[in-house]
N, C-alpha and C positions, 0 to 999 in steps of 0.2 A: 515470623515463625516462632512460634513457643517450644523452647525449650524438646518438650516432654513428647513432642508431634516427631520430632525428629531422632528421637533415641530408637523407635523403631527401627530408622534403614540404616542407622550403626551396627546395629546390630544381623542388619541382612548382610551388606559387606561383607563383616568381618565373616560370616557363614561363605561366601562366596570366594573371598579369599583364599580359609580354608579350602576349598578344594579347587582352586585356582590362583596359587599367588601372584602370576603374574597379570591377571586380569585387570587391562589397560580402564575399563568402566569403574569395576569395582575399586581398584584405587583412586582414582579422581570422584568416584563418591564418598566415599571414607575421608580424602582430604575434605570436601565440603562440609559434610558435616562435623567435620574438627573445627572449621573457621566458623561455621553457622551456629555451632555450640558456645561457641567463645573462648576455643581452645585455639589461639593464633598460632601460639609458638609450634604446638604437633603438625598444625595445618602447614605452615611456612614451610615447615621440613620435608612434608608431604611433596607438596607443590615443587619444592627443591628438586625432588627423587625424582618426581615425575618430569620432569626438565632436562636431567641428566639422562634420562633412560629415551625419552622424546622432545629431543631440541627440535623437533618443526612445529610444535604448539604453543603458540605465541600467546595462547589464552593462557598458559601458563604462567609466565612472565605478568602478565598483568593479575594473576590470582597474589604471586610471591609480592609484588607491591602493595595489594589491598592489606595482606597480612601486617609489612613491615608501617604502612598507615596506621594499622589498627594496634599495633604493639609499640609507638612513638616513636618509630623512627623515619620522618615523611622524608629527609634530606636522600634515603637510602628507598622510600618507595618509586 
């Protein structure tokens, strides 16, 4: 995925956020395209929240591992 393809649905997100912050979609988009951008460290955090808020998504947990891979710390992915 290039870059420039994906700053589009950042930017739908953050629109949808706005006027739904709790929105379970739009946040688990918004992390992706943090991690698909190359922004690991927002993504991680992302993925965190969303963990906290929904511990029965186990995709989650394996999202938070690809990020700590992708930022060097595999002992912790």
């Amino acid at each position: 995925m290039a870059k420039n393809s994906i700053e589009p649905a950042g930017y739908l997100f953050k629109y949808c956020l706005d006027k739904s912050p709790g929105s379970l979609a739009a946040l688990l988009g918004q992390a992706c395209v943090q991690f698909f951008s190359g922004n690991y460290r927002a993504a991680l955090q992302s993925f965190q929240n969303l963990l906290k808020s929904h511990p029965q998504f186990n995709e989650f947990r394996a999202a938070i591992g690809y990020c700590f891979q992708r930022l060097g710390f595999a002992e912790m992915a």
